[in-house]
LOFINU-933267 format. One line per field, with one value per residue (C-alpha): residue in one letter; chain; x, z, y. Coordinates in nm, 4 decimals. Each point is the difference from the previous one (the first is absolute). Layout:
BEGIN
type	(A | ...)
mol	(A | ...)
u	(X | ...)
w	(Z | ...)
v	(Y | ...)
***
This chain:
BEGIN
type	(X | X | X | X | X | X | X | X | X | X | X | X | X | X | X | X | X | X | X | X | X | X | X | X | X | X | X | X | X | X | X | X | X | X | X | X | X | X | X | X | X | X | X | X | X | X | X | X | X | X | X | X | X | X | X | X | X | X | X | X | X | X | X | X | X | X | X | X | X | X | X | X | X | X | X | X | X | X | X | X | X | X | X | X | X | X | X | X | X | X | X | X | X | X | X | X | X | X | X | X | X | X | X | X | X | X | X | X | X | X | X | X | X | X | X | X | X | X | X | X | X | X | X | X | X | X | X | X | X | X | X | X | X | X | X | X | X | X | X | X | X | X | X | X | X | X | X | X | X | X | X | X | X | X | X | X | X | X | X | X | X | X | X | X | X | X | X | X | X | X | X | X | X | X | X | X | X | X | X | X | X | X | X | X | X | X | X | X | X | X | X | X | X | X | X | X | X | X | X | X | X | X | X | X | X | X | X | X | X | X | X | X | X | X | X | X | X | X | X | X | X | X | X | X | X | X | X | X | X | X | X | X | X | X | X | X | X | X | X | X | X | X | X | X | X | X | X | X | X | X | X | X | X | X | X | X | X | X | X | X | X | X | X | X | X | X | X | X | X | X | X | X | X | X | X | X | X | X | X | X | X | X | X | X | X | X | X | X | X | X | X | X | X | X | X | X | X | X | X | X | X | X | X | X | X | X | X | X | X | X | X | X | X | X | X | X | X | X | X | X | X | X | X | X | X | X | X | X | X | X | X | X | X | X | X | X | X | X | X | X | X | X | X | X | X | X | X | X | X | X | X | X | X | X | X | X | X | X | X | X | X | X | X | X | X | X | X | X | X | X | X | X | X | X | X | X | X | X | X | X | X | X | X | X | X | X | X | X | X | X | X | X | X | X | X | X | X | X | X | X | X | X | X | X | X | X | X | X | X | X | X | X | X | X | X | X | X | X | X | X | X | X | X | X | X | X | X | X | X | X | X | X | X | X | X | X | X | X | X | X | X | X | X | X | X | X | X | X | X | X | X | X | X)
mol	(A | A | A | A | A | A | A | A | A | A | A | A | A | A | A | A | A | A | A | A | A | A | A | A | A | A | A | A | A | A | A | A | A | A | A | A | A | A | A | A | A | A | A | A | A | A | A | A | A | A | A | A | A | A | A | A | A | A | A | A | A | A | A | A | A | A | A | A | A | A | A | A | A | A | A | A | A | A | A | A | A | A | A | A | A | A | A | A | A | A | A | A | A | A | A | A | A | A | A | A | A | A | A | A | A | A | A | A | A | A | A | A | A | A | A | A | A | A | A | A | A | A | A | A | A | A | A | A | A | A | A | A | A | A | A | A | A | A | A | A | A | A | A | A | A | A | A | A | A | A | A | A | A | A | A | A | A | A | A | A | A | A | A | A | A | A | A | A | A | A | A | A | A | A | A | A | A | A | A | A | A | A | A | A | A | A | A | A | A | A | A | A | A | A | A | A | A | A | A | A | A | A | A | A | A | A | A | A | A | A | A | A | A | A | A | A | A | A | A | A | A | A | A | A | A | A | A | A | A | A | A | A | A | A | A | A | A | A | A | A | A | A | A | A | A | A | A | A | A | A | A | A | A | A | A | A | A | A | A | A | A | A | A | A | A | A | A | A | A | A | A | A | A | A | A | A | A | A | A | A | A | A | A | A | A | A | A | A | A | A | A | A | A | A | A | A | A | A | A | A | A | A | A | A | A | A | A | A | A | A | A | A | A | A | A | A | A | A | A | A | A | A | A | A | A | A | A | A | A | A | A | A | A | A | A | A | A | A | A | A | A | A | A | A | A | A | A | A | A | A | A | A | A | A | A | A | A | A | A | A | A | A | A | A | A | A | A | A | A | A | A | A | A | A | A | A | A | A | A | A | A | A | A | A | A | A | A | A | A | A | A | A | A | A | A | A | A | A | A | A | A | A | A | A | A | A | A | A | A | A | A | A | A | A | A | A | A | A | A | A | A | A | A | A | A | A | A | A | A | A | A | A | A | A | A | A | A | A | A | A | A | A | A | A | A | A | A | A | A | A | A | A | A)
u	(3.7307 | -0.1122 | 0.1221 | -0.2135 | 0.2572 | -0.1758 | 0.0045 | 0.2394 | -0.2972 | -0.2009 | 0.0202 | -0.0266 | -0.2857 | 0.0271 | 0.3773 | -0.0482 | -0.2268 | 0.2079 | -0.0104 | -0.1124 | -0.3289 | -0.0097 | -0.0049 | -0.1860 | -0.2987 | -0.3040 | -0.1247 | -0.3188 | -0.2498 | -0.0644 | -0.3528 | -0.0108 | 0.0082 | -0.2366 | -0.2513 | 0.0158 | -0.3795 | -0.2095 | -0.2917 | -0.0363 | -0.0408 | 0.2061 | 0.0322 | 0.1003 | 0.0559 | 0.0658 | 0.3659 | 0.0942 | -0.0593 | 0.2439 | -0.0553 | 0.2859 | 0.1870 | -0.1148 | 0.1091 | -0.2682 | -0.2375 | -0.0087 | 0.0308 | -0.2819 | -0.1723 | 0.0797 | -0.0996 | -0.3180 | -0.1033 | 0.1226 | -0.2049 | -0.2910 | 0.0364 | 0.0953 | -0.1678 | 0.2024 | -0.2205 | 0.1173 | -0.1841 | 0.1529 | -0.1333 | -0.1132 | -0.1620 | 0.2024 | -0.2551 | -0.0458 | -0.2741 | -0.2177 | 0.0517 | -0.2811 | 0.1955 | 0.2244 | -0.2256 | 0.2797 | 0.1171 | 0.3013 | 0.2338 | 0.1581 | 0.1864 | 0.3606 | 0.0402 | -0.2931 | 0.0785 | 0.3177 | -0.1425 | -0.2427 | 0.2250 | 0.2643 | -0.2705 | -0.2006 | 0.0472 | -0.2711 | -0.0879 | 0.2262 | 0.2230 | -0.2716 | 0.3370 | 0.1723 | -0.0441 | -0.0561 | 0.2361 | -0.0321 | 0.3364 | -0.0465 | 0.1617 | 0.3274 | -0.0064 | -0.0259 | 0.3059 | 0.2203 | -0.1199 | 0.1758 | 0.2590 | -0.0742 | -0.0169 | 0.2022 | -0.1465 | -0.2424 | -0.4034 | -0.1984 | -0.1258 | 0.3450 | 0.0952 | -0.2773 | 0.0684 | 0.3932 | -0.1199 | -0.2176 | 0.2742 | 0.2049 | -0.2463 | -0.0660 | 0.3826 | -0.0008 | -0.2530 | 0.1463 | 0.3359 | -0.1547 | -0.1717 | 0.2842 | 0.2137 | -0.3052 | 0.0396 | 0.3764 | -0.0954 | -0.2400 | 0.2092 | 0.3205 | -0.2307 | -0.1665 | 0.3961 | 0.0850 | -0.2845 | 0.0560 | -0.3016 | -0.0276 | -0.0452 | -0.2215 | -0.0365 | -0.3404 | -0.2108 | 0.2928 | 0.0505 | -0.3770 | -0.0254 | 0.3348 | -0.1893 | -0.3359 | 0.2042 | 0.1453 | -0.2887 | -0.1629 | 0.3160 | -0.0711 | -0.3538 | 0.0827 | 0.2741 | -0.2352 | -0.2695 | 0.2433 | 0.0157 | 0.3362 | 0.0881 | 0.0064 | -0.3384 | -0.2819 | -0.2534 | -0.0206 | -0.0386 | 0.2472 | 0.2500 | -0.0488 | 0.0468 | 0.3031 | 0.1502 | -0.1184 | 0.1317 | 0.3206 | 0.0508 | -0.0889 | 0.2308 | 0.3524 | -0.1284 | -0.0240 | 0.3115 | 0.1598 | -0.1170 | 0.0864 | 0.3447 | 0.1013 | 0.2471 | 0.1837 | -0.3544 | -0.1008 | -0.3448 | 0.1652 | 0.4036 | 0.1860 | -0.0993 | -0.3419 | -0.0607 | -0.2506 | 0.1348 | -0.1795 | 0.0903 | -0.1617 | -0.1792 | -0.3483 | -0.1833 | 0.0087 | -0.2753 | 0.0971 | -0.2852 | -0.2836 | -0.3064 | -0.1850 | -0.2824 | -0.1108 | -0.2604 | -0.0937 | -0.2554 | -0.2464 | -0.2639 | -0.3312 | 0.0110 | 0.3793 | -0.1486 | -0.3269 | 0.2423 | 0.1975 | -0.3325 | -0.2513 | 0.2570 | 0.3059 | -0.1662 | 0.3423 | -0.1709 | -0.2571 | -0.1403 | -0.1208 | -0.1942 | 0.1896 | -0.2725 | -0.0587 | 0.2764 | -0.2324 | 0.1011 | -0.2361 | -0.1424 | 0.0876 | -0.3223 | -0.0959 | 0.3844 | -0.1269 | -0.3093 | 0.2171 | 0.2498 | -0.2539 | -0.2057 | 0.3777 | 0.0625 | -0.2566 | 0.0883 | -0.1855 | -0.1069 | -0.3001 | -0.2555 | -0.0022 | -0.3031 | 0.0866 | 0.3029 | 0.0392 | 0.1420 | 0.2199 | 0.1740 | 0.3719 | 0.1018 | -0.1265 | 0.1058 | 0.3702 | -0.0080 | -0.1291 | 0.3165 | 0.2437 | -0.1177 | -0.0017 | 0.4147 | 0.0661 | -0.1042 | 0.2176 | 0.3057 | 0.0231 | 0.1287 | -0.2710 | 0.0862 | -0.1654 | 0.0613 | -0.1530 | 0.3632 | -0.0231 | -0.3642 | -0.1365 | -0.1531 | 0.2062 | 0.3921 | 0.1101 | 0.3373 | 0.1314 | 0.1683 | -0.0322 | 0.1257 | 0.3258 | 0.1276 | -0.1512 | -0.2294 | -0.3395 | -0.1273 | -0.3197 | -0.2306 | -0.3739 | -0.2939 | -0.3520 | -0.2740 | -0.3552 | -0.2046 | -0.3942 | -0.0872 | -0.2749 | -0.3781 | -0.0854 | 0.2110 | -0.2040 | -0.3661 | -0.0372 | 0.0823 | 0.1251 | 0.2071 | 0.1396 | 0.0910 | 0.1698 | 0.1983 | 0.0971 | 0.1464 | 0.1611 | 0.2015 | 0.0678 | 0.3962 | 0.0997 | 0.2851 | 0.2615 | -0.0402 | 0.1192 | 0.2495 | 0.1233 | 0.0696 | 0.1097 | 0.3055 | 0.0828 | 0.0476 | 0.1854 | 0.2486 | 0.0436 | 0.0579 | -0.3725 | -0.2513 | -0.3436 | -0.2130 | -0.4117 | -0.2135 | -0.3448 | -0.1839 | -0.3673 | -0.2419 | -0.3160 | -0.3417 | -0.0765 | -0.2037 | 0.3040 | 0.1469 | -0.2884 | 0.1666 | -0.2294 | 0.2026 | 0.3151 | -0.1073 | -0.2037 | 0.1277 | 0.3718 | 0.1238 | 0.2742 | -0.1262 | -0.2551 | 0.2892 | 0.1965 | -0.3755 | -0.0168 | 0.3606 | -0.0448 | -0.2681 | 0.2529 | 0.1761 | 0.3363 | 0.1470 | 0.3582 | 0.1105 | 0.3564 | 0.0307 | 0.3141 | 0.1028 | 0.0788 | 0.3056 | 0.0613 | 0.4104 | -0.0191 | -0.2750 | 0.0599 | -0.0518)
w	(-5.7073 | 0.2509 | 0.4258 | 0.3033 | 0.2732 | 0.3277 | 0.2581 | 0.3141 | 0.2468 | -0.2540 | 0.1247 | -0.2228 | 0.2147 | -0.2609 | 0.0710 | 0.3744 | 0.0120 | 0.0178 | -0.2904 | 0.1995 | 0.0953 | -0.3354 | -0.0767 | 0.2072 | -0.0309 | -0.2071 | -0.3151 | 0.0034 | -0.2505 | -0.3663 | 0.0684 | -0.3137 | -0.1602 | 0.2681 | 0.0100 | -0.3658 | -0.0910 | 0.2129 | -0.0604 | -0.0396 | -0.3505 | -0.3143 | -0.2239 | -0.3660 | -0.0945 | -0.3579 | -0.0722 | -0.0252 | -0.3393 | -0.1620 | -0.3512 | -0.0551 | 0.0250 | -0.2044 | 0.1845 | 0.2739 | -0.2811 | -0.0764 | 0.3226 | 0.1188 | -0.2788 | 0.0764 | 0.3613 | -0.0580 | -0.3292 | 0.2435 | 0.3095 | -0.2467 | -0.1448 | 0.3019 | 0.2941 | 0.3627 | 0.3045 | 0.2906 | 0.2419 | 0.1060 | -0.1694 | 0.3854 | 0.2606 | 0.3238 | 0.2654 | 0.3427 | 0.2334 | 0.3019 | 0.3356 | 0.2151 | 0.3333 | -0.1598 | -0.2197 | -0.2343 | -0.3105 | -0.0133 | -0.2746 | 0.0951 | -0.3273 | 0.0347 | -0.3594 | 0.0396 | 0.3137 | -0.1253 | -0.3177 | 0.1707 | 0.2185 | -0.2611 | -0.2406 | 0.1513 | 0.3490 | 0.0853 | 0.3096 | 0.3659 | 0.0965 | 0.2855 | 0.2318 | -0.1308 | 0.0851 | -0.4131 | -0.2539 | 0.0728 | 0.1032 | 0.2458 | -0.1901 | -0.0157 | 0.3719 | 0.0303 | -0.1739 | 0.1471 | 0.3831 | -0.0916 | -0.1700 | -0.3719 | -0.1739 | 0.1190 | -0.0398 | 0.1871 | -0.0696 | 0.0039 | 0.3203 | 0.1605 | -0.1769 | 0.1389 | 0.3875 | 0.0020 | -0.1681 | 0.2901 | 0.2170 | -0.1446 | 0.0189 | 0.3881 | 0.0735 | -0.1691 | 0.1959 | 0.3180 | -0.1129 | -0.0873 | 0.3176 | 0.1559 | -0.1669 | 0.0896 | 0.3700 | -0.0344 | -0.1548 | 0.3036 | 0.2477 | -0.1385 | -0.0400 | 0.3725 | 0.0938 | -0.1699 | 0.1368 | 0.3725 | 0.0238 | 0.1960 | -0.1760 | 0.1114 | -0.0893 | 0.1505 | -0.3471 | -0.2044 | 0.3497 | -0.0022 | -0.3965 | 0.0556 | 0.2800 | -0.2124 | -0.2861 | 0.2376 | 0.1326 | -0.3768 | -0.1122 | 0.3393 | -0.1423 | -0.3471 | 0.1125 | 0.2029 | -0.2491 | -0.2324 | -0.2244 | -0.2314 | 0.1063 | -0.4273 | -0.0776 | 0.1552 | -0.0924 | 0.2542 | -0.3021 | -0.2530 | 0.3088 | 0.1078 | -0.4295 | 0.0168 | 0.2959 | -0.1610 | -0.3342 | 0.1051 | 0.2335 | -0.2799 | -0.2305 | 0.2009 | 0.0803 | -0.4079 | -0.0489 | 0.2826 | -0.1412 | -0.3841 | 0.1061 | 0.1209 | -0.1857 | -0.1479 | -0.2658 | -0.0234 | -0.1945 | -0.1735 | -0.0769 | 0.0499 | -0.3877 | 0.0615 | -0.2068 | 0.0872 | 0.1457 | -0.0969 | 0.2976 | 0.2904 | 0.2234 | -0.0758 | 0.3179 | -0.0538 | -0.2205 | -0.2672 | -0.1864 | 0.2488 | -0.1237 | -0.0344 | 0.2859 | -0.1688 | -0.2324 | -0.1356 | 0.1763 | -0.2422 | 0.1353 | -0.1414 | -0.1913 | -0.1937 | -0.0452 | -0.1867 | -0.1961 | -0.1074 | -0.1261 | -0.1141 | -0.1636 | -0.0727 | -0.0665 | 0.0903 | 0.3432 | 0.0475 | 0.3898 | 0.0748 | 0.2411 | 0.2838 | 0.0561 | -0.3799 | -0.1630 | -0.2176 | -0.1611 | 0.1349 | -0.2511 | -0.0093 | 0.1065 | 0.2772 | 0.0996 | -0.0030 | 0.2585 | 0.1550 | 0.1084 | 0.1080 | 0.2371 | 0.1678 | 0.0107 | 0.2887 | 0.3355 | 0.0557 | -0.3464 | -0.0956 | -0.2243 | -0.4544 | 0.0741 | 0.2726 | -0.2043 | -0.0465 | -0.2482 | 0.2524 | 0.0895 | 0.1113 | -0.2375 | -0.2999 | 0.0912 | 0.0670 | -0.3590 | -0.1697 | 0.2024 | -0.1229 | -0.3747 | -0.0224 | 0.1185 | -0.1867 | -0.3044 | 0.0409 | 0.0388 | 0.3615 | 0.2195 | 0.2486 | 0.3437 | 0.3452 | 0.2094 | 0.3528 | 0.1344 | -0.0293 | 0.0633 | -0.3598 | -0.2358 | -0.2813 | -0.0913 | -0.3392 | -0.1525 | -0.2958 | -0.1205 | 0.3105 | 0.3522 | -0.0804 | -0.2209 | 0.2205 | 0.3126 | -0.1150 | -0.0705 | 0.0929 | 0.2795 | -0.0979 | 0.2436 | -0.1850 | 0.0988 | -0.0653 | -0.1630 | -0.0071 | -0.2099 | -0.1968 | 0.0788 | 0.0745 | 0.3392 | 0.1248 | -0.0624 | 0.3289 | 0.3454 | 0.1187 | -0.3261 | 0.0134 | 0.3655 | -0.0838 | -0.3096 | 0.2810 | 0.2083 | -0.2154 | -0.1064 | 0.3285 | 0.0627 | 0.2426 | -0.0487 | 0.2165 | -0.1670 | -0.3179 | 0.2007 | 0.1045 | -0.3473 | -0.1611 | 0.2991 | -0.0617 | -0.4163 | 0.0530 | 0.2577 | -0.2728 | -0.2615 | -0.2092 | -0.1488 | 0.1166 | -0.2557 | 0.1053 | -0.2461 | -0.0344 | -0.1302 | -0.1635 | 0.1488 | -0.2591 | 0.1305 | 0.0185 | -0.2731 | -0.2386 | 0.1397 | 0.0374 | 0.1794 | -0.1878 | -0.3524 | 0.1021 | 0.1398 | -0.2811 | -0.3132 | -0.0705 | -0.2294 | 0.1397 | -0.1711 | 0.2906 | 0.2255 | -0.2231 | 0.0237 | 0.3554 | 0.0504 | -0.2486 | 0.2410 | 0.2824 | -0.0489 | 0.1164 | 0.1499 | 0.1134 | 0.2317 | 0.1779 | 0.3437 | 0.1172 | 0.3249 | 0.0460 | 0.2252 | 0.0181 | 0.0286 | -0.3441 | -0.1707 | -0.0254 | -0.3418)
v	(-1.2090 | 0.2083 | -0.1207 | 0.1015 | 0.1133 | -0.0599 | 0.3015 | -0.0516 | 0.0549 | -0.3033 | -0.3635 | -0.3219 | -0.1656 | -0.3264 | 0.0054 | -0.0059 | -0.3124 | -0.3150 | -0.2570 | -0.2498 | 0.1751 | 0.1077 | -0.3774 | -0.1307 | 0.1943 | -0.2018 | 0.0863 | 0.2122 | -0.1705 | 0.2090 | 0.1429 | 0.1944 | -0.3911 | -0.1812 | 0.2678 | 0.0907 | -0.0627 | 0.1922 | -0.2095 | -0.3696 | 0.0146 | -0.0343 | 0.3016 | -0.0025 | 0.3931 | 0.0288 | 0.1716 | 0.3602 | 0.1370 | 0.2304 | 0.1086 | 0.1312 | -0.3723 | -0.2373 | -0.3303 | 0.2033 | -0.0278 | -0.3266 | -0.1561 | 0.1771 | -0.1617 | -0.3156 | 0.0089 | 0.1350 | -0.2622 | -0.2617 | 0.0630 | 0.1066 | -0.3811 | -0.1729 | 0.2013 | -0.0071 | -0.0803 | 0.2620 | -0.2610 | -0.3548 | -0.3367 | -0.1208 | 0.2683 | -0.0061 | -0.1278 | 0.0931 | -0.0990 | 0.2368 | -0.0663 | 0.1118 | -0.0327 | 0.2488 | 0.1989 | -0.0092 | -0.1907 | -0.2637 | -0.0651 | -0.3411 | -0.0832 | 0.2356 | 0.0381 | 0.2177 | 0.1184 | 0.1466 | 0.0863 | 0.1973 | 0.1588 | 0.1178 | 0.1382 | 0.2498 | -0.0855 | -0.1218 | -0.1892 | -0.1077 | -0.2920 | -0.1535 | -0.0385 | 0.2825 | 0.3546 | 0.0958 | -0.2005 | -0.3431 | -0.0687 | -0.2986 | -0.2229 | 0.1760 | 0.0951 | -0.3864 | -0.0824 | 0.2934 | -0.1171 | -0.3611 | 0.1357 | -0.1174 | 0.4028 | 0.3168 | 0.3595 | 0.1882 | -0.0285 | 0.3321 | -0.1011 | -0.0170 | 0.3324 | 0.1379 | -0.1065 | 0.1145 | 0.3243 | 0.0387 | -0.1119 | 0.2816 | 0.2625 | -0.0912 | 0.0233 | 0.3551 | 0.1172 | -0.1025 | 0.1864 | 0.3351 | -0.0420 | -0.0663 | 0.3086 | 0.2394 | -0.0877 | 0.1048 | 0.2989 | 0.1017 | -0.1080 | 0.2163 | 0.2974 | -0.0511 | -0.0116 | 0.2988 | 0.2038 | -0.1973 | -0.1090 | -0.3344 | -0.3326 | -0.2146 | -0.3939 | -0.0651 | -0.0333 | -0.1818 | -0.2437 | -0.0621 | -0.1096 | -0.1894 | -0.1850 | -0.0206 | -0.1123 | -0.2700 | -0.1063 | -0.0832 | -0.1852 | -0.2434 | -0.0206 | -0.0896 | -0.2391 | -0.1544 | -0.0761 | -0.0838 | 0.2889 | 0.1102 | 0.3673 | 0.1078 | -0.0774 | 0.1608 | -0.3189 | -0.3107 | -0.2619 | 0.1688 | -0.0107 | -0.3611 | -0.0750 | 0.2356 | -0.2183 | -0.3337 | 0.0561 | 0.1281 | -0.3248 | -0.2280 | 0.1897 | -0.0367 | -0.4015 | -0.0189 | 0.2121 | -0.2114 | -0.3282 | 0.0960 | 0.1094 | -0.3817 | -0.2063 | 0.3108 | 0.0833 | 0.3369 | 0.0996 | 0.2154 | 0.1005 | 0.3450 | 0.0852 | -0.0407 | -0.3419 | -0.2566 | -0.3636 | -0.2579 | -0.2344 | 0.1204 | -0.2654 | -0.0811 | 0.0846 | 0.3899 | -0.1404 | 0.2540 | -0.0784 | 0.1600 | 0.0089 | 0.3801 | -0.0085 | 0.3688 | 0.1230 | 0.3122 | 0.1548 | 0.2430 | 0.2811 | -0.0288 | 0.3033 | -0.1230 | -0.3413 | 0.1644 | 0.2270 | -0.2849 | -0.2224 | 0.2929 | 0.2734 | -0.2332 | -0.3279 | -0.1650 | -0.1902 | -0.2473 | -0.0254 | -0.3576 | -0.1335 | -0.1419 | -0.3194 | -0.0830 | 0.1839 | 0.1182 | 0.3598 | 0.2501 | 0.2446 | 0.3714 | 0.1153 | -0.2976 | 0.1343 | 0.3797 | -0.1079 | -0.2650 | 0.2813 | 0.2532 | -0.2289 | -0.0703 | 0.3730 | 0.0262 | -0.1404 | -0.1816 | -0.1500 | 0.1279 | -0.1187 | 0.0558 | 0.2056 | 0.1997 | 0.1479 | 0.3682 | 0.2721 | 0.1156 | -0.3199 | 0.0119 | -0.2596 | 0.2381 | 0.2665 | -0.1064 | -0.1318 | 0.2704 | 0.2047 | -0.3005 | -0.0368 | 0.3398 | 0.0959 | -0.3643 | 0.1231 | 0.2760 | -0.1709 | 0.0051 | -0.3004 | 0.0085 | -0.1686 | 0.0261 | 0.2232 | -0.1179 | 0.0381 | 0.4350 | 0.0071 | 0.0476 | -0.2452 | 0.0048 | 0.0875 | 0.1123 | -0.1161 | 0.1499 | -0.3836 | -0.1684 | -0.0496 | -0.1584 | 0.3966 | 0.2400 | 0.1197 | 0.0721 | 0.3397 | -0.0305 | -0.0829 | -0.0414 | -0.0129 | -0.1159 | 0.2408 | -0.1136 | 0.3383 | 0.0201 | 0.2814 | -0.1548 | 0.0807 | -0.3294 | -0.0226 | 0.3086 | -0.1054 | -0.1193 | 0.1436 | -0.3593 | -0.0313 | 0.3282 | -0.0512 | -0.3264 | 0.1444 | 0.2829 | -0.3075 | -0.1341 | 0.3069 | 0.1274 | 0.0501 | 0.2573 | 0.2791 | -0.1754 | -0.3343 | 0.1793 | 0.1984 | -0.3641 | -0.1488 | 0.2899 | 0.0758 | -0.3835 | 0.0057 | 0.3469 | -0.1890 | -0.3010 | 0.2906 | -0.1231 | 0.1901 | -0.0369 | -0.0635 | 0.0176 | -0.2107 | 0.0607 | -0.2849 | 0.1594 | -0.2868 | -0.0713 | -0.0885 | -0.3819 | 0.0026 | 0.0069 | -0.2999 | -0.2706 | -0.3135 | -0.2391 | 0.1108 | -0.0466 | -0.3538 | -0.1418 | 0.1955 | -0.1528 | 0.2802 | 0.2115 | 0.3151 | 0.0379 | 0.0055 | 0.2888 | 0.1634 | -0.0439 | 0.1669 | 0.2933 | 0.1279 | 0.0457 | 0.3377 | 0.0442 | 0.3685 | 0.0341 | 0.2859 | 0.0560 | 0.0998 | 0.1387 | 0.1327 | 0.3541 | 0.1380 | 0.2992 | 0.0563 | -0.2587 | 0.1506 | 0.3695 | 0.0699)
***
């Protein structure tokens, strides 16, 4: 058996961390085993063959007489349901089975009180004490909190280094810019203490919840901590005797909150949802649910007739069926200016790769017939150099590629509202959709010292 011997100049970084810390840090949840499907659905692969190995052999056969005699439904018995809210324009999934279900299997939809995973819940219970660990939403603020402090120490060191080398060269220092941001800085912190506002979070109403929850926590922490009981012991282990009024049973106040185009996915190309009306709780048919969805797409709601080929609502799904199929997590990306993000697995593994921004293209004869239509078309395409210049300097900052989608618009001829309303077969929908033609391109920023060759 072979030993390593470390260099003298090498440090053991495990070694130098106390136990204690080692201890007491949570448990990170197994996403390999909570995000194992990538879809809502059950798959039954049949088992590697080997011919070589007869035990291969045989079990192979048996697996594949048995699902030919007893087929295995990749669907569930009962459709998860859901319901539209027009306030919203969105789709709800109350019942958190489904919610998490949802979530852990393609990860699909938001938390309506969370910022993606619904985690409410479990921010709850750690503000009154019941659950230790961090949420991703807590991770995410002390990150942030640790990336502002750096930044303040490299400033910090680089106004050291330029005042040593205006020393060396005797130049004399002067303090009139770094007084006047001290003051400045001053002069906000009065402000924000005034209106109430916590000096880590740049947001008014995540501050005043920052200062609330914290307050409740130490009452709860104060209050569970009477009469010698602890919520939980050194090890870690649950006590079962904590006072009632934590009211350790709370109830969860969130939902999951779909888009339109995830909630179609999930009814027309999964089948696994059913949308009901909110005032009869009636389930809503796939293609009442296609026009249903494009009228709310305009703002305001327009009228069936009045619908076009061009409407954002279809062309956003065309984008998202299309990188779905694929076997890309598709999430929005309103937060770095795009319309879409690609994931490889899913938020919770890695950053996405991708940023995606839906351009509508009108190369068909039809939109040029006319000088008003042609004009219009013209309008509608219109995006000027520095608007591009915009987005792409923003994905190369968050290290994404920029992905332009074209998105081949057909003339309205090929998608008659009336058939979609009175014919209740979904192959006029998968008609409708093959006449949309997709076209990716990648836009990357050039620099010149990085790009030489």
């Amino acid at each position: 058996m072979s030993h390593i011997i470390p260099d003298e100049g090498s440090v053991n970084l495990v070694g130098t961390l106390p136990n204690a810390a080692i201890q007491s840090r949570p448990s990170r949840p197994n996403y390999n085993v909570l995000h194992a499907l990538p879809l809502p659905l059950s798959i039954h692969p049949l088992p590697p063959l080997i011919l070589h190995n007869p035990i291969s052999v045989i079990y192979f056969a048996y697996t594949y007489l048995y699902q030919l005699i007893v087929p295995l439904s990749s669907h569930r018995k009962t459709k998860l349901k859901a319901y539209f809210s027009s306030e919203t324009r969105s789709v709800h999934v109350t019942d958190q089975n489904a919610a998490r279900a949802l979530w852990e299997c393609g990860f699909f939809g938001k938390g309506n009180l969370s910022r993606s995973e619904p985690s409410w819940l479990d921010r709850e219970m750690r503000r009154k004490g019941i659950i230790v660990g961090e949420t991703s939403e807590e991770v995410t603020r002390r990150r942030r909190e640790e990336r502002r402090e750096f930044k303040k120490e490299r400033a910090r060191k680089e106004r050291e280094t330029i005042e040593s080398a205006l020393k060396d060269e005797k130049i004399p220092i002067t303090d009139e810019p770094l007084v006047q941001s001290i003051d400045a800085s001053k002069s906000l912190k009065d402000q924000s203490e005034t209106l109430g506002i916590s000096k880590d979070t740049d947001d008014p109403v995540t501050s005043n919840c920052t200062l609330l929850d914290s307050h409740n926590l130490t009452n709860a922490m104060m209050f569970a901590t009477n009469d010698n009981q602890k919520l939980y012991s050194d090890s870690g282990e649950y006590h079962v005797g904590v006072k009632t009024d934590l009211d350790m049973l709370t109830e969860n106040q969130e939902h999951l909150q779909l888009t339109l185009e995830e909630a179609f996915f999930l009814q027309y190309g999964l089948g696994i949802l059913e949308v009901e009306n909110i005032e009869s709780t009636d389930p809503v048919t796939t293609n009442t649910l296609l026009t249903l969805f494009r009228v709310n797409s305009y703002f305001p709601s327009c009228r069936p007739s009045d619908l076009r080929s061009d409407d954002s609502f279809l062309i956003s799904y065309v984008v998202y069926h299309h990188f779905r199929s694929l076997g890309w997590v598709v999430r929005s990306g309103v937060k770095f200016a795009v319309d879409y993000l690609l994931y490889n697995r899913g938020p919770v593994f890695s950053h996405a790769e991708f940023a995606v921004i839906i351009l509508p293209s009108y190369h068909h004869p039809y939109w040029r017939e006319t000088t008003s239509r042609a004009m219009d078309v013209a309008k509608r395409q219109s995006k000027s150099w520095w608007w591009l210049h915009c987005v792409n300097r923003v994905q190369s900052q968050v290290k994404k590629s920029l992905v332009l989608v074209y998105v081949e618009i057909p003339p309205p001829r090929t998608t008659v509202v009336e058939d979609c309303v009175n014919n209740h077969s979904q192959n006029d929908i998968s008609e409708m959709l093959k006449s949309y033609q997709v076209r990716e391109m990648i836009v990357r920023r050039w620099i010149p010292n990085r790009s030489r060759d």
